[in-house]
Structures are given as C-alpha cells and as structure tokens.
C-alpha positions in Angstrom: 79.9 102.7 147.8 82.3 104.2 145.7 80.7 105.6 142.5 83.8 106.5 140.9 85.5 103.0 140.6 82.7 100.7 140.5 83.9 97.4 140.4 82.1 95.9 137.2 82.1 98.3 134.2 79.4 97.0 131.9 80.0 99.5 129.0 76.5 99.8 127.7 75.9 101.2 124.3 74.5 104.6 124.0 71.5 102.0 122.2 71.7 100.0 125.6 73.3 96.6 124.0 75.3 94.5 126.0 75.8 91.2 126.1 76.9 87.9 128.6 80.1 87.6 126.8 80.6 91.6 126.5 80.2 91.8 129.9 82.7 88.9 130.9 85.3 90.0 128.4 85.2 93.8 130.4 84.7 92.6 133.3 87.5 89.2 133.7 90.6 92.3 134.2 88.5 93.0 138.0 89.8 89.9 139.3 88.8 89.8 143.1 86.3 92.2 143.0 84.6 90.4 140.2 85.1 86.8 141.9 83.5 88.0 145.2 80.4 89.9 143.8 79.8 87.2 140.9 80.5 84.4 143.9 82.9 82.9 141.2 86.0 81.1 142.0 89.3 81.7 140.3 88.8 78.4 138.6 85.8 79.5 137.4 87.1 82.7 136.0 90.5 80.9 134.6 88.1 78.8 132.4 86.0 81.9 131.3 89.2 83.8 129.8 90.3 80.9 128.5 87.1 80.3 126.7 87.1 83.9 125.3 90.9 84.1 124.5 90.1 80.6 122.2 87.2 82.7 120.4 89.0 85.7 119.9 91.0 83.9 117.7 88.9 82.8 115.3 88.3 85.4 112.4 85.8 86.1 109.5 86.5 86.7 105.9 83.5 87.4 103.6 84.0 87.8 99.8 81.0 89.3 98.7 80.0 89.4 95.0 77.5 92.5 94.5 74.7 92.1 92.3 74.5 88.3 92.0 76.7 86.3 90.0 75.6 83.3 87.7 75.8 80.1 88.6 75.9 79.1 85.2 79.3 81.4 85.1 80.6 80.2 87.9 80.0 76.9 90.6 77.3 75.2 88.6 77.8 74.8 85.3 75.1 72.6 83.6 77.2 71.4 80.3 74.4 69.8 77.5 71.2 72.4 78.8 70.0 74.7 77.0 70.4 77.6 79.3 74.0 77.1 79.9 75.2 79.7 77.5 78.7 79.6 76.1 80.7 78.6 79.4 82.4 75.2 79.2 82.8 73.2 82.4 86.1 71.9 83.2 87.3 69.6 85.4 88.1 70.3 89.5 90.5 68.7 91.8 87.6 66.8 93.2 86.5 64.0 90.6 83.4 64.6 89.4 82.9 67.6 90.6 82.7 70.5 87.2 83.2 74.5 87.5 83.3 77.1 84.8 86.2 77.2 82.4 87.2 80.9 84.2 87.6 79.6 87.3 91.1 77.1 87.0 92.8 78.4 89.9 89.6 77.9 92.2 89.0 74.8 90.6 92.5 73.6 91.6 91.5 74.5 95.0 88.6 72.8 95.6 90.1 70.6 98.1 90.1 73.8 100.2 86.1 74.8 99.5 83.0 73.4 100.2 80.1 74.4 97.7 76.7 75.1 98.1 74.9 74.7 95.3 71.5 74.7 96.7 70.8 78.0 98.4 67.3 79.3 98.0 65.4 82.6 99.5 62.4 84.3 98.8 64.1 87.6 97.5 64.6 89.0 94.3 64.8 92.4 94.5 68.7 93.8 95.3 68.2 96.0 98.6 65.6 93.0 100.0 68.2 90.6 99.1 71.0 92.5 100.2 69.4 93.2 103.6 68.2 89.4 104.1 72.0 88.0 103.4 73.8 90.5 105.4 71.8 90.5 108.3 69.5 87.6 108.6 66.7 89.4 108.4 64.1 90.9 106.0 64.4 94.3 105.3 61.8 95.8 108.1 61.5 99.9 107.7 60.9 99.6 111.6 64.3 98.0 112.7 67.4 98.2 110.9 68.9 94.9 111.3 73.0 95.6 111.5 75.0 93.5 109.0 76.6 90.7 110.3 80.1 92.2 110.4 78.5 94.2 113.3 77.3 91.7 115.5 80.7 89.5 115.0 82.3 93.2 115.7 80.5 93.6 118.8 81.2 90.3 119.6 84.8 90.0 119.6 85.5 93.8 120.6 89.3 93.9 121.8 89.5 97.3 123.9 93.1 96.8 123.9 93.5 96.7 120.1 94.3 99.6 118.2 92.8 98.4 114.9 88.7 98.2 113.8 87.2 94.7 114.8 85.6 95.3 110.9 86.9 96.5 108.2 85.3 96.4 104.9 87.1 96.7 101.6 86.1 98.5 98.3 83.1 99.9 97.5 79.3 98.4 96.9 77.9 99.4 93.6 75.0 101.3 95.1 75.7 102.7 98.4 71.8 103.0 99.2 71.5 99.0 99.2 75.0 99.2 101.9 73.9 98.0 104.8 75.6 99.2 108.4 75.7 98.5 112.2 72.0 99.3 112.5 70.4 99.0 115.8 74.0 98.3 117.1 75.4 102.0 116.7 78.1 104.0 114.5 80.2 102.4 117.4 80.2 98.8 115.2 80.0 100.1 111.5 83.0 99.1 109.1 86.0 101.1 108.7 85.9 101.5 105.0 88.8 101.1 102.7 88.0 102.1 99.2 91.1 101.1 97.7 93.2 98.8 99.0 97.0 99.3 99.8 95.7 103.4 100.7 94.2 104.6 103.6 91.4 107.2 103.3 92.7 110.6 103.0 91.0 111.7 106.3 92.9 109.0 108.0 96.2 109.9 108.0 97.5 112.5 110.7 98.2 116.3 108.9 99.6 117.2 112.3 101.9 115.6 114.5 100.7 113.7 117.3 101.2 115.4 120.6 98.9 118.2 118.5 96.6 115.8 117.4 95.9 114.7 121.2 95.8 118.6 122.0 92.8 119.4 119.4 91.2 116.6 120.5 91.4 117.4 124.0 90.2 120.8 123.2 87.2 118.9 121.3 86.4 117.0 124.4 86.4 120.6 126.4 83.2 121.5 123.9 81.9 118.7 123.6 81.1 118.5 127.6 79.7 121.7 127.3 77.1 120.8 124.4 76.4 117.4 126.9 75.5 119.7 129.2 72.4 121.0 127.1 70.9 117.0 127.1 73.0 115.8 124.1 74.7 113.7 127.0 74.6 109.9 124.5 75.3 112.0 121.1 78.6 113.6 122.7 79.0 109.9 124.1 79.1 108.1 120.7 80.7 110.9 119.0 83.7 110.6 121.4 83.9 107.3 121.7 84.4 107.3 117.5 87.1 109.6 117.9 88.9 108.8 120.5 88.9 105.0 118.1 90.1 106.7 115.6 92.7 108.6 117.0 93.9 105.4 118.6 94.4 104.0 115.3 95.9 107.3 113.2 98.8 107.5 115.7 99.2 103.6 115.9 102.1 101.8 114.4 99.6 98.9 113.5 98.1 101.3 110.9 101.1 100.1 108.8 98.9 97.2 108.0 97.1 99.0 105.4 100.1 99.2 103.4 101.0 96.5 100.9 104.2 97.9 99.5 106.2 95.5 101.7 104.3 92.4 100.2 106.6 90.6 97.7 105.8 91.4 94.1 105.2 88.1 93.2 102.7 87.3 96.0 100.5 90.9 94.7 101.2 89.4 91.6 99.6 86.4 92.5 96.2 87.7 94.1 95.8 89.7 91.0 96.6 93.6 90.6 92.7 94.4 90.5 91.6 96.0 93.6 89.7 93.2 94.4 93.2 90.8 94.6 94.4 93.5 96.9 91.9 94.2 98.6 92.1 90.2 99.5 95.6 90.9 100.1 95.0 93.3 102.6 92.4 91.1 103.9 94.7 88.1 104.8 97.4 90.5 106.4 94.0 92.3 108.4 93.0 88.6 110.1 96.8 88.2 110.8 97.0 91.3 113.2 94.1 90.7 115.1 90.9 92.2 113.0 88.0 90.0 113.8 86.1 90.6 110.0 86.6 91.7 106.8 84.7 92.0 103.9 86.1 92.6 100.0 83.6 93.7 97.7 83.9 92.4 94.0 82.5 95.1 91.3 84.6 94.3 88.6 86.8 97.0 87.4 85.0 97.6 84.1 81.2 98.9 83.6 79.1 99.8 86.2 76.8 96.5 86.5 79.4 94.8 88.4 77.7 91.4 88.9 74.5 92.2 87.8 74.4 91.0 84.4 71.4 91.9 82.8 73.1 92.5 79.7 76.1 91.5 78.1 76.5 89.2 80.7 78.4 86.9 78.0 81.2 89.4 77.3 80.7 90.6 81.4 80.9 87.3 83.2 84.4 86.2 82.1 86.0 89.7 82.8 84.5 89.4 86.3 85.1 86.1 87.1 88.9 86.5 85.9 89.4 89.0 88.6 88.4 87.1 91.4 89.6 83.6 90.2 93.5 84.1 91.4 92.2 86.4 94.1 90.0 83.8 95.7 92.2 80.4 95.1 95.6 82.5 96.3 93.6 83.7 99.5 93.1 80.4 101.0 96.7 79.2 99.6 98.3 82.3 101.6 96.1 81.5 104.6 96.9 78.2 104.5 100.5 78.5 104.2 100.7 80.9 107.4 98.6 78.7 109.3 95.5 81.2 109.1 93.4 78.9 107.6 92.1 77.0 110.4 91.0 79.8 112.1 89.5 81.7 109.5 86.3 81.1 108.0 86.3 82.0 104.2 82.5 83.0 102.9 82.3 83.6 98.8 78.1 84.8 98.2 76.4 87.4 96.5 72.6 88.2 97.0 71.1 85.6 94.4 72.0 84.0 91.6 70.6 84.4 87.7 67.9 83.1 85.9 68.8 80.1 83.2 66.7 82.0 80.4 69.2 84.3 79.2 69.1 86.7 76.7 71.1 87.2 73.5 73.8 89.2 74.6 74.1 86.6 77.3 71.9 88.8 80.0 70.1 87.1 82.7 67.8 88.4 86.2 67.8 88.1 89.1 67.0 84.1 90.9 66.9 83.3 94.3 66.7 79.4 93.8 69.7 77.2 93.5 72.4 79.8 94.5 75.6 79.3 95.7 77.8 79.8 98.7 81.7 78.9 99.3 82.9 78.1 102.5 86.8 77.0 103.6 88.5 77.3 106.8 87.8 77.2 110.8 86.9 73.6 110.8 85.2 73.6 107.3 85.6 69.9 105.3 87.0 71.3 102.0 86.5 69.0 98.8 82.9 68.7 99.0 79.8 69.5 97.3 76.4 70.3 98.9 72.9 70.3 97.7 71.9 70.2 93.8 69.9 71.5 91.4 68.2 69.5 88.2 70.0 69.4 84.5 68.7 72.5 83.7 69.2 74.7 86.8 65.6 75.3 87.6 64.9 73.5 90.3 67.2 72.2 93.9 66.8 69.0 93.9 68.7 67.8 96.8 69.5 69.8 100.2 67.3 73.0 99.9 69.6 75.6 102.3 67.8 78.9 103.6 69.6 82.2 104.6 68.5 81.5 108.5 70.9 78.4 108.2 73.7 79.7 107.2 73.6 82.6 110.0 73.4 79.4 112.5 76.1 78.4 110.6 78.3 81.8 111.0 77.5 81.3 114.9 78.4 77.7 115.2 81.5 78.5 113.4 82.8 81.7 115.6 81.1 80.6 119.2 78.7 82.9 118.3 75.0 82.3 120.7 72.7 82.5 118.2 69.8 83.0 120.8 72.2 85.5 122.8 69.3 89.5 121.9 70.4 92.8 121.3 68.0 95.3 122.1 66.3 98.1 120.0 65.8 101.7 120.8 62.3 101.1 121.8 63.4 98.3 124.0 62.5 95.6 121.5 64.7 92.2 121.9 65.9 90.8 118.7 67.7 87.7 118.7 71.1 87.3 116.8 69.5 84.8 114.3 66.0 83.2 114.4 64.6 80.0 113.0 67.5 77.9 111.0 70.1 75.0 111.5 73.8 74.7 111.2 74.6 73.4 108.0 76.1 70.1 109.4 77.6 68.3 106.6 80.1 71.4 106.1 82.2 69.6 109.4 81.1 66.0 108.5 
C-alpha cells in the first residue's frame, strides 16, 4: 500500500476532531479512488458535492451587544409601566408592533427582522452568560466549549480559500469573558480585526513575498527539528497557522479589509463608528466567501459599553444611536446585493436589564424576557415572537431557551446538531444538546 498517497486524507485535528461532512468535503476531490473504497457511485458522489456546494453558501452574521442591552431601550418598550424609564415607543413598519424612539431606522426595517422578545436563561453573571450564549453550553472549568463561530468554522472549512472561515470584528470589553475555538484548536479561532477598514499591523507583509516564503521555509527547517524531540502536534498546529496566514498576507483577497473603495455615502450610511464599519466590512466579508463574522458593539464612549449599571439614561441612547443605522443599513445592503437570503443576521447580547432602575437610569443584569433579532436565510421578517407582561417581569407567551436557538443556528446553516466533536481526553460532546428549532421564525 502506498503510504505516501493514501487515497482518503481525513485531516484530523492535532485535538483528533473530524467530522462526516469534514471528511466528505476532503475527500469528494479523490474521485475514483474514493468511489471504489466508499463502494459509492458517481451519482452518489454528484449528490454529495452538490449537497455541500449548497451549504457552503450559506453564511453567518452575528451582531453581538456586550454587556446586555435593555429591553426597555431597545425591542420592548413597555410605554404606561413604571419601570420604563424615559424611552418613548414609536411606531414600526409592522402595525402594532412598538420599539424605542432610538431605533427609527430599525424600526423601518422590521419587515426584515423577526423579534424575540421572550428569551430566558438561568445566567446572570457576564463570563457564565457569555459562555452559555456563545457556545451552548455552561461555562464547565473541565471543557472549554468553542464559541459557535468555531464549530460553523470547522464546518464550512474551504481549503481552497485564502481568507479565515471567521472573522471577528472589534474588540469585547473584557477580553477574559472572550470566548475562543476551545476544544476545537487555535486552528478555528477568529481572525481578529480591531478596527475595521485596517488590518492588524502584524498582518501586513514588511518584506516582499518571495522572502516571506524563504523565512518561512527556513522556519519549517527548525521547526522539524524541534518535532523531532516529541513536539511532533505543537510544530503541527503551529505550521498549519502559519502557513494560513501566509496564504492570506500575500493574497489579493486581503484587499477585502479595506473600505476605502466603498462609496462615501454608503459608509456614511452604516454610520462612521467602528461598529457601522465594522458591519460594513462584515457584508463585503460574507460576499467573498467568509463563512462567519461577528461585530462587537461597545459603544465608542465610556468603558461600560452595554452594561448599564449607571447612567444608563444618558448611556442607552448614545449606544443605541450607533448601532441603529448600522443594523437597519446591513440588511438593506444585503438585501440589495442579493446576500440576504443566504445570510442569517443574529442581533443578542448575554441578557437583558432589570425593570427597577435606578436614578441615573442604571439597571442589572436579567436573564428573563431578553431579546434576540433574526433576518435572512429563510427567516419570516415582520414578525414578533414570545411576550412578556405590562411591566417586563415576567414572559408570558413562548418561553425560548439558549439550547433552542443553537438548534436553530443548525437548522438554519445544515448544521447536524447531534453530529460530536471530541475532547482531549476522548470525551464526545455533541454540537448542541437538548433544544428545538424555533419554528415560527420560517412559518
């Protein structure tokens, strides 16, 4: 048998992940060989790539609000209680349907969203919270879950693409809460983009590129030589990153990181915060190919970002001012470039806020009656889902749980929610556990 050309390359993770649809997506290029030792026709094969070319299309966008904004501020306004706060709701595109006055472009773009006003968890604490929306999981000092940028990463892995499957955009308050590729492997954590429209300084070549490939070849020469003293997976992942990384830094399609070509008025449009460019650079991300994308929201004043435990009267309008055009010009420009359909479009932070407030207008942390915003890939925009009473206390109407909307995430990008990764101890961990699709989102 020849060793050196084996027909089926499985491409195992130095954390020994790989998956059914990992393993078809290497292995569909073999053609015969693959066909004979799988006892699969070419029919059978034909239907296979087609299957995973229609996939690989489909795209995630997540716009993630750190710290947990108010519903009150925001999607759920609750005009004549006393726990509203100075906020007036105003009128959507949907009848009937109220947001907070500093949100009128998103509100004219309601026909594009569907709202969950509904969500609850059992989290209240930021880095628990964090961990439990990002990954599905609870935080567990014994596994570290990888965020779900990872797993769609790992998923929809183009070898032939010169750009990161996940790329996340500006930077999360309090990098200890971040949460990475986990159990996965540096080989699925996000390239990270700190402000949009410039690429990291460490990015861009100092050298030109036949002596870029030259140090790197001379890298690869001492890196076999430290493999040699049983660092043989380390040297393997370490490689594999820079070899990536190279790929991209001498790569025409890096010019996608650049928003100086975008016509003023569009930038103008999305907002010119970094968090409007940073969605910017999001929508021209999907369009080449990169499979997910998150843009952090901070706000560009403060420190608190959406954690508005005080001041959150003068705080809430400033932050949701920045994200308003941002948000409602995202789906228009996706929309207009045909984008949309194919793109799922998640707005969510960790919780929401608690309707006592105090009387600068500060509120903690609540993890009932939250809200998430989905548009795109199939999503029925103009809709509202679940409730909560007068006062905000209580959902009334559709309780949703984290575990559903990672079912959700799957349904929507063919993810197999049962599909397991496996630990470094040889633990199997599903994708998601327990949960339903959130079916009235396609209804």
């Amino acid at each position: 048998m020849n060793h050196e050309n084996p027909i089926v390359d499985v491409h195992m993770s130095p954390q020994g992940v790989v998956s059914r649809r990992g393993f078809l997506r290497r292995s569909l290029g073999t053609g015969v060989g693959l066909a004979g030792a799988m006892g699969l026709g070419w029919h059978d094969l034909l239907i296979a790539k087609a299957d995973e070319v229609r996939k690989a299309g489909k795209s995630m966008i997540l716009l993630w609000m750190d710290g947990g904004p108010s519903q009150y501020d925001t999607f759920n306004p609750k005009p004549g209680s006393k726990y509203q706060g100075p906020a007036h709701a105003i009128h959507t595109k949907i009848p009937g349907v109220q947001f907070a006055e500093y949100w009128p472009k998103t509100a004219q773009s309601l026909d594009r969203i569907a709202m969950i006003r509904s969500m609850s968890s059992d989290e209240k604490d930021h880095e628990r919270a964090i961990a439990l929306v990002r990954t599905g999981y609870h935080l567990n000092p014994a596994v570290r879950y990888p965020t779900w940028g990872a797993v769609v990463a790992r998923d929809r892995e183009r070898f032939e693409s010169d750009l990161p499957s996940f790329v996340r955009i500006g930077k999360p308050r309090i990098t200890t809460r971040d949460v990475d590729a986990g159990v996965l492997g540096v080989r699925y954590n996000p390239f990270k983009v700190d402000t949009p429209g410039a690429l990291p300084p460490n990015v861009a070549a100092p050298v030109e590129a036949d002596v870029v490939r030259r140090r790197l070849a001379l890298a690869e020469r001492l890196d076999a030589e430290f493999a040699k003293t049983g660092a043989t997976a380390a040297v393997d992942e370490k490689q594999d990153v820079y070899r990536r990384t190279a790929r991209m830094v001498l790569s025409p399609q890096v010019g996608v990181f650049d928003l100086s070509g975008e016509p003023d008025k569009l930038r103008d449009a999305y907002g010119r915060t970094e968090f409007g460019q940073g969605c910017l650079l999001a929508r021209r991300l999907v369009e080449t190919g990169v499979s997910f994308v998150e843009v952090i929201s901070t706000g560009s004043t403060g420190d608190q970002g959406w954690d508005t435990h005080k001041k959150g009267f003068a705080e809430n309008p400033l932050l949701c001012n920045e994200v308003d055009p941002a948000y409602s010009t995202l789906l228009a420009d996706l929309a207009d470039r045909g984008l949309l359909e194919n793109t799922l479009v998640v707005w969510m932070g960790e919780f929401g806020r608690t309707p006592k407030f105090k009387p600068d207008g500060g509120r903690e942390h609540y993890s009932e009656g939250w809200q998430v915003g989905f548009s795109g890939a199939g999503v029925r925009g103009g809709q509202i889902i679940g409730a909560t009473d007068a006062d905000g206390l209580h959902v009334t109407d559709r309780p949703v749980g984290v575990s559903d909307l990672f079912q959700t995430f799957c349904h929507v990008l063919e993810i197999n929610p049962d599909e397991e990764y496996v630990t470094a101890d040889r633990r199997p961990i599903k994708i998601v556990e327990h949960g339903e699709v959130i079916r009235e989102l396609f209804s």
